[in-house]
C-alpha positions in Angstrom: 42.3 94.4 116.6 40.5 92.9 119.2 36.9 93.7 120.5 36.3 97.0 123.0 37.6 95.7 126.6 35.2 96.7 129.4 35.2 97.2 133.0 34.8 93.9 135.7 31.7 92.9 136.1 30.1 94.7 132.8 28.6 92.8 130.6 29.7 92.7 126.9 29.4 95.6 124.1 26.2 94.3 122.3 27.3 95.9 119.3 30.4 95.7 118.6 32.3 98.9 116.6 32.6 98.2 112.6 33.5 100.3 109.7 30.7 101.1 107.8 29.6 98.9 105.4 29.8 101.0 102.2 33.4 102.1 102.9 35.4 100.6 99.9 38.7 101.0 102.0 39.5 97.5 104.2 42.6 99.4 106.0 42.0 99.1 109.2 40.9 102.7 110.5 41.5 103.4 114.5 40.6 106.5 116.3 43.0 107.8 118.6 42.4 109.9 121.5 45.0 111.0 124.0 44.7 111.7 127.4 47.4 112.4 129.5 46.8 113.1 133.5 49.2 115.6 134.0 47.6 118.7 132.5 49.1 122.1 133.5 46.6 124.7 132.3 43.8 122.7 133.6 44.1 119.8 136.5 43.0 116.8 134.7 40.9 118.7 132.2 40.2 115.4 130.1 37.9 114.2 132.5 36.5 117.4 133.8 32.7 118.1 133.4 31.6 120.5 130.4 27.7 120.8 130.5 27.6 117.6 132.4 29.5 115.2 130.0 33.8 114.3 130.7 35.2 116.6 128.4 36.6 113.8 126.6 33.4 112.1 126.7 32.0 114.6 123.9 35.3 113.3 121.3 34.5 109.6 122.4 30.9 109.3 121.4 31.5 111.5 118.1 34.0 109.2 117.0 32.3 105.4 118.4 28.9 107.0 116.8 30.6 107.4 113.5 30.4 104.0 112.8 34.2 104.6 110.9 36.6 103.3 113.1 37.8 99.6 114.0 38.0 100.2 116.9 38.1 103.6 119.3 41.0 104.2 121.8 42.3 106.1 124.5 45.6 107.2 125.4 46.7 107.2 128.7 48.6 107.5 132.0 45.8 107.6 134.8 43.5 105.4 136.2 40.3 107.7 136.3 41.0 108.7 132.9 41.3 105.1 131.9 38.4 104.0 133.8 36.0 106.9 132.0 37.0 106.2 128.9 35.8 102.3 129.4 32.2 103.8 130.3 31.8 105.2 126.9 32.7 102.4 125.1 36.6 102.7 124.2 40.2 100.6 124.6 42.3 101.7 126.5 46.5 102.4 125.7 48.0 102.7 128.8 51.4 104.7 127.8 55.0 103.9 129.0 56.7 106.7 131.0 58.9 107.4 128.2 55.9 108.9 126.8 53.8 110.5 129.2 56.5 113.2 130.2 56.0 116.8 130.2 58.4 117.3 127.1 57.0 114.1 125.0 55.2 115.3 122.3 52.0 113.5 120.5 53.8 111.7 117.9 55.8 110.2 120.3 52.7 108.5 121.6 50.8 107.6 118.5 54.3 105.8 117.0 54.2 104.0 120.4 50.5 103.2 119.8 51.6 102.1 116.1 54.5 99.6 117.2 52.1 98.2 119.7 49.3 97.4 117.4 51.0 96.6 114.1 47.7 95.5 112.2 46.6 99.2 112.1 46.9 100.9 108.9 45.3 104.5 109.2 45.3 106.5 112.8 42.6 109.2 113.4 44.1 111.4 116.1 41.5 113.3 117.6 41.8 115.8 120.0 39.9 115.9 123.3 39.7 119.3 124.1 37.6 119.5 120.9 33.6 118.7 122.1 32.0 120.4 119.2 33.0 117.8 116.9 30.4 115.6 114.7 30.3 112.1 113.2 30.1 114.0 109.8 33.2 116.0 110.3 35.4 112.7 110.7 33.1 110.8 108.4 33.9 113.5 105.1 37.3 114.0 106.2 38.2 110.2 105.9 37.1 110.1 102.7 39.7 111.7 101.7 42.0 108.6 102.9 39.9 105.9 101.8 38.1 107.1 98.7 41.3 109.6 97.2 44.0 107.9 98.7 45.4 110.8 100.3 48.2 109.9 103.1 47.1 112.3 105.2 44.1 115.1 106.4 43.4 117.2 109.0 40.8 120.1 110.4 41.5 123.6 109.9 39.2 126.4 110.4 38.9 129.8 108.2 39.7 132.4 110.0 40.0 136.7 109.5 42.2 138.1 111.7 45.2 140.3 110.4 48.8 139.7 111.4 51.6 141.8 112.3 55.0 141.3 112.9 56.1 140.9 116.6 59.0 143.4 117.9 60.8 142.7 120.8 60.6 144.8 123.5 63.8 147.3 123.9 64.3 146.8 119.8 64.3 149.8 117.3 62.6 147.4 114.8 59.1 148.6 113.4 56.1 146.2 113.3 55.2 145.7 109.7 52.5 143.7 108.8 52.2 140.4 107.4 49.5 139.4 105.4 47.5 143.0 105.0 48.5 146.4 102.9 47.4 148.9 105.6 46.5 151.4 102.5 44.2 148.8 100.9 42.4 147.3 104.2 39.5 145.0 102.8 36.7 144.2 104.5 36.3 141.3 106.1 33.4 140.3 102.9 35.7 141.0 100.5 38.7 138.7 101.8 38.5 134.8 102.2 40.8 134.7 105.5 43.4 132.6 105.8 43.3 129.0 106.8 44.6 127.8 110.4 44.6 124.2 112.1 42.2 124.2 114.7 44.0 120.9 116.0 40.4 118.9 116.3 42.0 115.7 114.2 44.9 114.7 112.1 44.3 111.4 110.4 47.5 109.4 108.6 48.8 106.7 107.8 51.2 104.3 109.7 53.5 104.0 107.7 53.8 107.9 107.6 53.7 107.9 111.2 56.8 105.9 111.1 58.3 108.4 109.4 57.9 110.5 112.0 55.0 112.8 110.6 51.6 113.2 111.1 51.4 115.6 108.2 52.7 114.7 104.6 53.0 112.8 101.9 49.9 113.3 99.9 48.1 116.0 102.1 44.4 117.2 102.3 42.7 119.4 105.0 39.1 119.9 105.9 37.7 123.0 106.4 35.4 122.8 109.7 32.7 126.1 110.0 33.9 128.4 113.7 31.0 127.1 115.3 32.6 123.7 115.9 35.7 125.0 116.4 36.4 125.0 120.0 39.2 124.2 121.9 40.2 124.5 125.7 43.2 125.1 126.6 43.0 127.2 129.9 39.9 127.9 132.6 38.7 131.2 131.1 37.8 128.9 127.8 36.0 126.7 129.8 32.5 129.1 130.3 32.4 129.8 126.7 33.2 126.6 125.4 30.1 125.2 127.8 27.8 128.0 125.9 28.8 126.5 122.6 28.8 122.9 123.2 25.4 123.3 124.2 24.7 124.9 120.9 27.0 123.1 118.9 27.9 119.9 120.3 26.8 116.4 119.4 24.4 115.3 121.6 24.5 111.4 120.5 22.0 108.8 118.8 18.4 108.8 119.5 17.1 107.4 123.1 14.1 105.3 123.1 14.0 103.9 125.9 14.1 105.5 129.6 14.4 103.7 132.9 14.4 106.3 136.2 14.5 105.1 139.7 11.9 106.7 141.8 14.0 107.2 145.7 16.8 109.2 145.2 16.3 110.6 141.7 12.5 111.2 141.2 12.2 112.0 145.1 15.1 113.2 147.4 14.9 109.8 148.7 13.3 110.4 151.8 9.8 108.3 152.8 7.0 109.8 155.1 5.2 107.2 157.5 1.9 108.2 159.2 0.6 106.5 162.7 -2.0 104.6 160.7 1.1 103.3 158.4 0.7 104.9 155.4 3.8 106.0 153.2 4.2 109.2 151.3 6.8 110.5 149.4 6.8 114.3 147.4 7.6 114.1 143.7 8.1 117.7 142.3 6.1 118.4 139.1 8.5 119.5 136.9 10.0 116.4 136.9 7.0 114.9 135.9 6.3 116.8 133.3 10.2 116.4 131.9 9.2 112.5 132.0 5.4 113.5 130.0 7.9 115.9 127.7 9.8 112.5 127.1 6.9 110.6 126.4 5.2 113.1 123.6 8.5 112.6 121.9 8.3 109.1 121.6 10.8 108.1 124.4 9.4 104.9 126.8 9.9 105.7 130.6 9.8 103.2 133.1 10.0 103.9 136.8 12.7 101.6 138.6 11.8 100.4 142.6 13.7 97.9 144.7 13.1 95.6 147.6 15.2 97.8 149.9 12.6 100.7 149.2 9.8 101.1 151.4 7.1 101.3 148.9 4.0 99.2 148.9 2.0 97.3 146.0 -0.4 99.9 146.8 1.9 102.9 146.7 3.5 101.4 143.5 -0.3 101.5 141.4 -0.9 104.9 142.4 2.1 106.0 141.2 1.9 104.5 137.7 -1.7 105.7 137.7 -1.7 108.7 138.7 1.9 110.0 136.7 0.4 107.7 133.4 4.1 105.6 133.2 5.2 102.3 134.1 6.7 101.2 137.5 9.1 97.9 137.8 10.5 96.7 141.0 13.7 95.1 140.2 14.9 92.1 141.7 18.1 90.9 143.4 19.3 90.9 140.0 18.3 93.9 138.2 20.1 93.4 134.9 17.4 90.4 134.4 14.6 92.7 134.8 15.7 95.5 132.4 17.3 93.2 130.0 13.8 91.2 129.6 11.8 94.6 128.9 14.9 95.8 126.1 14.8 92.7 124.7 10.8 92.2 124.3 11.6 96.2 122.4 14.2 94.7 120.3 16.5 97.3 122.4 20.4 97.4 122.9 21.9 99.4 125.9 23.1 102.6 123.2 19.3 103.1 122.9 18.9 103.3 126.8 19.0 106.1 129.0 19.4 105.7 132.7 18.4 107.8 135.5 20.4 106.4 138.8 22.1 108.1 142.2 24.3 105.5 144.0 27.8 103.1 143.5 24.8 100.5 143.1 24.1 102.1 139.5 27.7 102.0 138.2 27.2 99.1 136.4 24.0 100.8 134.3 25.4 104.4 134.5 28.2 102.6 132.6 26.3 100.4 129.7 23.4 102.9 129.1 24.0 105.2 126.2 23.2 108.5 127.6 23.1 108.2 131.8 22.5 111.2 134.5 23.0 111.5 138.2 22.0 114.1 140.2 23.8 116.6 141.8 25.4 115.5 145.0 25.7 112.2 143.9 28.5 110.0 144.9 31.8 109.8 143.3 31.3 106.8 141.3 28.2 106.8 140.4 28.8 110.8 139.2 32.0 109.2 137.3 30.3 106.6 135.5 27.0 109.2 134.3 27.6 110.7 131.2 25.7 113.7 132.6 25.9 115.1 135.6 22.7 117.5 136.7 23.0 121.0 138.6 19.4 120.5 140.1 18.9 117.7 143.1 17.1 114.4 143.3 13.2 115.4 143.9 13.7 118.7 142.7 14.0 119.5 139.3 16.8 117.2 138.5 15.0 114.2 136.7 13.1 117.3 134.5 16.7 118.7 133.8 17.4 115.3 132.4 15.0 114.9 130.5 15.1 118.2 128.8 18.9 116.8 127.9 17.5 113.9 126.0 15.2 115.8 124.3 17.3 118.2 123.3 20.0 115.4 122.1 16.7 113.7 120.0 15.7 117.0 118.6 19.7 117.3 117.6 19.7 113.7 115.8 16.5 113.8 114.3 17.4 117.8 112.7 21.0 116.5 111.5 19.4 113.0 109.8 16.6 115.8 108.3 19.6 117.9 106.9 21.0 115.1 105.4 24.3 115.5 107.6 24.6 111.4 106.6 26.0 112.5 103.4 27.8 115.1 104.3 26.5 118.6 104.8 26.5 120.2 107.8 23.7 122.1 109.2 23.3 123.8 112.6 20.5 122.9 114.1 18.1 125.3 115.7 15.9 123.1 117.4 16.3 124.1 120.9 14.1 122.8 124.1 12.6 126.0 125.8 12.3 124.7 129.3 8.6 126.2 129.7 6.6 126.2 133.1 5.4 123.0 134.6 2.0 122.0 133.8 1.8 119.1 136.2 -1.4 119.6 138.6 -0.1 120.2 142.2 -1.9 118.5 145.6 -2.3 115.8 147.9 -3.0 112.4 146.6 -5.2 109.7 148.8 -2.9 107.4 148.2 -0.3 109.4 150.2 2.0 110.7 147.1 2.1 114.3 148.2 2.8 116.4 144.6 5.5 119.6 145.1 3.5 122.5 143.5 6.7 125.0 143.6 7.2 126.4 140.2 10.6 128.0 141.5 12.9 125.6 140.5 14.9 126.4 137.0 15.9 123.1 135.6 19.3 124.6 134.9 19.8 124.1 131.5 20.6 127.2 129.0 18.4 127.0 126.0 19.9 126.8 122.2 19.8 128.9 119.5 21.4 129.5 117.0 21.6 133.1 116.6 25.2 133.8 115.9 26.3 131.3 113.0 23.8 130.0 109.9 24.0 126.3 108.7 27.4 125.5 107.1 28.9 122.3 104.8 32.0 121.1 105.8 34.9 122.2 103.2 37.5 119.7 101.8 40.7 120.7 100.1 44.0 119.9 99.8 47.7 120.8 99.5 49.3 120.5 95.9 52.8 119.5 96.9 54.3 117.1 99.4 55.8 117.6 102.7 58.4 116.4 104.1 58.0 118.2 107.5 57.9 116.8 110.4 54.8 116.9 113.0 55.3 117.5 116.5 52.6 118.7 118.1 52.6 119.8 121.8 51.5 116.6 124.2 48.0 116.1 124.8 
């Protein structure tokens, strides 16, 4: 396969996607992820925020995270989509029409995907409307192909619910039911439920793909716990589905580095000039304590300025004296500037996080690893972010940000503690209270006038974990082969 393509004018992937290096298996492995424009339930749903990330941007850095695949790819018939899925990092399939019809089903797509790239050996299909999936969940389940030399696996969730037969309306038929005696009706602790796909990934192989199937031959499943199991199908799932990937979704690899520009994120972008030439601007103090919160946990911020902003040498020193955090004016060239300061860190861009507001950011909203905008911002610039914040620049939404990296740290550092690396699964309950700003409030002699409102709710609901307890992700498998064919509905 050949290395991730990028957008113009991006520079390249400084670390390229491999296969982990204990994996005994030297198939290649690709991730597949379709995304087709034409949704019905939901107008381009793929691409569509859920708590600030493109939905499929919550799939996408699961599976490029993972460290399992060859290489990660998208699916698709539209340019935004296609243009999305470059920011985070994966190739892009652009699909013939023959495939990207309303009746064409998935395997119609991956089998086009297959004859296009005939050095590919084992297929993860992964579904995007699934955001509450994990690096471990794919990791255990492709065990299964590369250790056991299974032909094929995919994700089912338990579920206790009891059936009954459907009678059409008008018939004299009687409803009977089908997997419960009525005079016996267990309790829900005293019956193991039944198993159901939950559709979040179906890996095989190509050749069994060629065979038209993405399920047989030597067949496994893995058992993923309900709390991950989410999937969106229509708008009413949407507002639950943002509850739980809040809770339950990966939040990404740890960020160690932060860079913020000051106009237009930090303050609304506005400048104050007095008759005797002094410039002020107002920075709220909640974001400054979001950027202190970052700091305690062991995340660098630096302050970004430009030549085009009105802010004096003098201006600049108060600000990194008086907030305690580095400012650097960036040049005509800013990638030299914030290149030089990752480098002297030993830094790559997946351990960045960028604050920016304008097309002018694209470029870094794109490479960073976890990247915010505030609301309002323009189109492209909000495209490229991998968040997008509910609060404004200069009020509250750099402190929303920040409480989004924390709480993505907190997520890392709890799973790596739990030992999720070698499997096991465990909830974490490390959530990021958003507390009362304890930044001092007043006028400043240098002119940096401090907003002292305590009003503004950074916006971001809190996790717990309250309804599920820590759970390990299941494997089994099928006895028997199948013959049977897949054809699941079009993504």
């Amino acid at each position: 396969m050949s290395a991730p393509k990028r957008p113009p004018s991006e520079e390249p992937a400084e670390i390229p996607m491999k296969k982990m290096n204990d994996m005994k298996d030297k198939r290649n492995v690709v991730a597949l992820i379709l995304a087709r424009g034409g949704s019905k339930g939901i107008p381009l749903k793929n691409i569509k925020k859920l708590a600030g990330v493109p939905l499929i941007g919550w799939v996408l850095r699961a599976a490029i995270d993972s460290g399992l695949f060859d290489s990660v790819w998208v699916s698709t018939d539209h340019a935004e989509i296609e243009k999305i899925a470059k920011s985070f990092g994966a190739e892009v399939h652009i699909r013939s029409p023959e495939v990207s019809k309303d009746s064409s089903t998935s395997l119609e797509t991956i089998q086009e995907f297959v004859e296009l790239n005939p050095g590919v050996d084992v297929v993860c299909n992964i579904q995007a409307t699934s955001p509450c999936l994990h690096p471990f969940h794919l990791r255990d389940a492709l065990k299964f192909i590369t250790e056991d030399r299974y032909d094929s696996v995919f994700s089912v969730v338990r579920r206790h619910q009891f059936r009954w037969k459907e009678v059409k309306q008008g018939s004299c038929e009687e409803t009977k039911p089908l997997n419960l005696d009525p005079k016996k009706r267990p309790r829900r602790q005293d019956w193991d439920g039944e198993l159901c796909e939950n559709g979040s990934f179906y890996f095989a192989t190509t050749s069994l793909i060629r065979e038209g199937q993405l399920q047989g031959g030597k067949m496994a499943y893995y058992e993923m716990q309900p709390q991950y199991s989410v999937d969106i199908d229509i708008d009413i799932d949407w507002p639950v589905a943002e509850q739980r990937v809040l809770r339950y979704g990966y939040f990404g690899k740890v960020m160690r580095l932060m860079f913020c520009k000051v106009s237009g994120c930090l303050t609304d972008g506005r400048f104050n000039f007095s008759a005797s030439g002094k410039t002020s601007v107002s920075i709220h103090s909640r974001d400054i304590e979001g950027l202190r919160r970052l700091q305690k946990e062991g995340v660098t911020v630096f302050l970004l300025t430009c030549s085009q902003d009105p802010i004096g040498p003098a201006l600049v020193k108060k600000l990194s004296e008086k907030m305690g955090f580095e400012v650097l004016k960036v040049g005509e060239n800013p990638l030299v500037d914030l290149r030089s300061i990752m480098k002297e860190r030993g830094l790559k861009w997946n351990d960045v996080a960028y604050m920016g507001n304008d097309e002018a950011d694209v470029i870094w909203l794109n490479l960073s690893g976890l990247s915010g905008v505030p609301v309002g911002a323009p189109v492209d610039a909000a495209n490229a972010a991998k968040y997008s914040c509910q609060q404004a620049a200069g009020m509250g939404a750099v402190r929303e940000f920040s409480e989004y990296i924390i709480r993505k740290k907190r997520e890392a550092e709890s799973h790596q503690a739990a030992g999720i690396d070698s499997g096991n699964a465990t909830a974490s309950s490390n959530a990021i209270e958003p507390g009362n700003a304890t930044a001092s409030s007043g006028s400043i002699d240098s002119g940096i006038e401090m907003a002292s409102s305590n009003d503004i709710d950074p916006g971001n609901p809190s996790a717990s974990l309250n309804d599920f307890g820590s759970g390990n992700g299941i494997r089994g498998c099928f006895p028997r082969h199948s013959k049977k064919k897949g054809n699941s509905s079009q993504c």
